[in-house]
C-alpha positions, 0 to 999 in steps of 0.5 A: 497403767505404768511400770509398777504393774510389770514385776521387771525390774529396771533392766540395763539393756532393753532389746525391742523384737525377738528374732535373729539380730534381737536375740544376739544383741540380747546375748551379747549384752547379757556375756558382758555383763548387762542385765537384759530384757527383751520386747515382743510384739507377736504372741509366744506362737508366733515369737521370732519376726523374720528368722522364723522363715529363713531357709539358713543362708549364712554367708561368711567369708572363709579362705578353705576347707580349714575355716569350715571346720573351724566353724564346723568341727564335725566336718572332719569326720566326713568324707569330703573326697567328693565335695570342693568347698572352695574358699570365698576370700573376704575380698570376693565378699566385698565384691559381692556386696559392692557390686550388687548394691551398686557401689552405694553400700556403706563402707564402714558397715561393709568392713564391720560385716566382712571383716567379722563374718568368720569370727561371728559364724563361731561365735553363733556356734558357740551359742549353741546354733548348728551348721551344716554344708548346704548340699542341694542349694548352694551345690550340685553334683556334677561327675559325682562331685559336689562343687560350691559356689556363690560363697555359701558354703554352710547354712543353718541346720533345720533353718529359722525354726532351728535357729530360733530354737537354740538362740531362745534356749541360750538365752533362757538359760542366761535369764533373760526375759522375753515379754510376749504381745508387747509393742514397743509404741515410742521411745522415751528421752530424758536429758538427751539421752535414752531412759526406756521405751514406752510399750503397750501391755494388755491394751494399756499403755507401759513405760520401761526404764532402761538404761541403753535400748537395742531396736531389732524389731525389724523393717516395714514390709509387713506394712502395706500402707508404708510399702506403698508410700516408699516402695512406689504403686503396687506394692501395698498388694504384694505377698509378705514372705514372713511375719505380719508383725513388721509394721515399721514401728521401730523406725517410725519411733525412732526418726520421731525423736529425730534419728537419722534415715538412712539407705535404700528406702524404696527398695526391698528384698522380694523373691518369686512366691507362689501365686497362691500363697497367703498374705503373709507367711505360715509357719507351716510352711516357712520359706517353701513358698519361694521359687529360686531354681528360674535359671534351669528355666524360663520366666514369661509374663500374661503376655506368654513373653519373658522380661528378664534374663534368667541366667544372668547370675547365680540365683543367689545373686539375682532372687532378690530383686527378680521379685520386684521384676514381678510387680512390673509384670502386668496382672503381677504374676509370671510363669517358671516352665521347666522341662524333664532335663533339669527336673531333678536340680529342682529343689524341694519347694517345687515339690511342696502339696500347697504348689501352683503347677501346670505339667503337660506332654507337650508345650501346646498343652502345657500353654492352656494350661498356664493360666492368664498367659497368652497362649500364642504369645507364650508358643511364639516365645519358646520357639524363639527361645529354643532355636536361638539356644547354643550349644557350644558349651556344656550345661554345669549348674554350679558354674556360669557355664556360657551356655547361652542364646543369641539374637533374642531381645533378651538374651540368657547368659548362662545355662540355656538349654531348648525346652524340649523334653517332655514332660513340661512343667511350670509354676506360677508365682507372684512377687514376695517381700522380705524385707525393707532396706531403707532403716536408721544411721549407725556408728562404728559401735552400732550407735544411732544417728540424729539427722545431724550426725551426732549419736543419739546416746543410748539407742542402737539398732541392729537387723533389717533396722539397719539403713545403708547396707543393701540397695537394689539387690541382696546376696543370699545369707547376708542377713542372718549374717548382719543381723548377728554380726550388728545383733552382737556388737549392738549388744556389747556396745549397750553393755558397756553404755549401761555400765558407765552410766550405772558409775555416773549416777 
């Protein structure tokens, strides 16, 4: 089979993938000037990679309330008498970033993302994406106002589906055309540069020929094979949180013709996941697998003991990299008990029919019921854990309040209150991936690298594809962030490379 049996023509930008990063490289290559076409490896059902099941963190940076509506007109209209956004100056988001990834997060990269972040927000709006305050996930009310923290102070509205939903009508609406249940299988190189890509359509195989290709078809979490050799032991039997169509293939053909790896490559994005959760996620659900609300309570092991400190950040700072805390855990799998006095900060994923909780009046009772923990292990572990519990600080969620214990091998930092109140609860959960961090070099202008640091010229990459921006840890809404910020400049840079060649030929 060759190109002359898909009616497509010879686009000047191919993007391979269809989620967040593909769609607005897709976008932007199209707003100046670039005729372009889009491969999808998944079916049309199951179109979208990843961005199907994001919750709609979108981190950015903002000095004020007058950014927010900047991004958000209709903000205005509300009453935000009792709600503090607060600002989160582009300096606190280099701070996160660093200091999360430990300082090895690229600098070039981390200016082009901060740097960008407010005037990307607009621009997704302007392509038709909705907004709204993230009230419930990144605030709680506290004396009958709302105080934000940890830099989210907007998310998508309606999450993944939403987001999909409005970036695929905008790029209907521009012509672009999206060929479902095609896998891009390598790339194809001429005279040192790239031509197209080499696809698999209706089980045979097809060249297309472009004039810049875009890889956005994510990272390899979706592999087990390839979990297992660079994330280490044990991961090739975790839960993968979303589509099952990330098998690396993008990278894979990418460093075959000699780009250069960059990053992370054995870590990853993993979160708290219910226990029972299938292999990879339902659209059905999305992301209400997750567990994210642990710092309310306590995390103990099969050996009823717990292994982390739950407060020791703002869930957004520390759900990342407590999934794979969750591996290290014998039997993989932990327990999140909760008592009545923070039940109501619990968010709607804990109410979800398709949970695993045990509830009972007291913590004899509710210990049989954890299943696979130690009953003795985990009584002995409450006791300790509430008499060492201090109470000279008041408990405020939306604060690193203080409130901590003393003298435990572990102790929690912030927000420990004695499990005391019934009724108990507890939610049994295993290790989730997200997503990969390891992925190729780019340049400036979302070039990609050879092993020796030259530009491979024709050949981009955007989203989790990306190497270098994300080690250890992961601040919650910096994906869909990159992955539109990195989408959209991978996309303008295509555009003008297919330009220029067009005049050379």
């Amino acid at each position: 089979m060759n190109s002359a049996t898909l009616p497509i023509g010879s686009p000047d930008v191919l993007v391979v993938g269809a989620g967040n990063a593909a769609l607005c490289a897709a976008i932007s290559a199209h707003e100046n000037g670039a005729r372009v076409l889009m491969l999808e490896a998944a079916p049309f059902e199951e179109r979208g990679g990843n961005s199907h099941f994001t919750g709609g963190a979108f981190r950015f940076a903002f000095s004020g309330v007058d950014d927010l509506i900047a991004v958000l007109p209709s903000l205005a209209q509300e009453n935000l008498a009792n709600v503090d956004f607060g600002a989160y100056a582009q300096e606190e988001f280099f701070d996160d970033l660093f200091a999360l990834t430990q300082y090895r997060c690229d600098p070039d990269l981390a200016e082009i993302l901060v740097r960008s972040s407010l005037d990307t927000a607009k621009w997704m709006v302007r392509q038709g994406v909705k907004l709204q305050p993230g009230l419930g996930r990144q605030a709680y009310q506290v004396d009958g106002k709302f105080k934000f923290w940890g830099g989210l102070a907007l998310h998508i509205w309606g999450g993944g589906p939403e987001l999909l939903k409005a970036l695929y009508a905008n790029a209907e609406r521009r012509g672009v055309r999206i060929i479902y249940e095609t896998p891009a299988t390598g790339l194809i190189r001429e005279g040192g540069r790239l031509s197209g890509v080499m696809a698999e359509h209706c089980g045979a195989p097809v060249a297309i020929p472009a004039r810049a290709v875009v890889l956005a078809c994510g990272s390899f979490e979706s592999n087990p094979e390839m979990r297992a050799r660079y994330l280490g032991p044990g991961w090739e039997l975790v839960r993968v949180r979303g589509t099952r169509f990330n098998m690396g293939a993008g990278l894979n053909m990418a460093m075959s013709i000699g780009a250069r790896p960059y990053g992370h490559w054995s870590g990853c994005h993993a979160v708290a996941w219910d226990i029972n959760a299938p292999p990879y996620g339902d659209l059905t659900v999305g992301d209400q697998f997750q567990k994210h609300n642990y710092p309310f309570g306590i995390l103990v092991n099969a050996r009823g003991e717990r292994y982390v400190d739950e407060g020791a950040n703002f869930h957004s700072h520390t759900y990342a990299k407590y999934g794979g805390e969750i591996v290290k855990q014998p039997g993989m799998f932990a327990w999140q008990v909760f008592d009545a006095k923070v039940s109501h900060l619990l968010r709607g994923e804990y109410r979800i029919r398709r949970v695993t909780k045990a509830e009972a009046g007291t913590l004899e009772e509710l210990a049989a019921k954890l299943d696979g923990v130690d009953p003795a292990g985990f009584l002995r572990t409450v006791r300790e854990f509430n008499a060492a519990c201090r109470a000279d600080a008041p408990f405020n969620p939306n604060i690193l309040d203080g409130r901590r214990t003393h003298g435990l091998a572990i102790d929690k930092t912030n927000w420990a209150n004695p499990l005391d109140t019934p009724p108990f609860h507890a939610y049994q959960v295993t290790a989730g991936v997200t997503f990969t961090f390891g992925g190729l070099k780019i340049s400036k202008r979302g070039e990609v690298e050879d092993l020796y640091g030259r530009i491979i010229p024709g050949l981009y990459a955007a989203g989790e594809m990306v190497g270098g921006l994300f080690f250890h840890n992961y601040a919650s809404g910096t994906g869909l962030m990159s992955g539109a910020t990195f989408g959209r400049l991978a996309g303008r840079s295509a555009a003008e490379f297919a330009r220029k060649s067009a005049k050379m030929r």
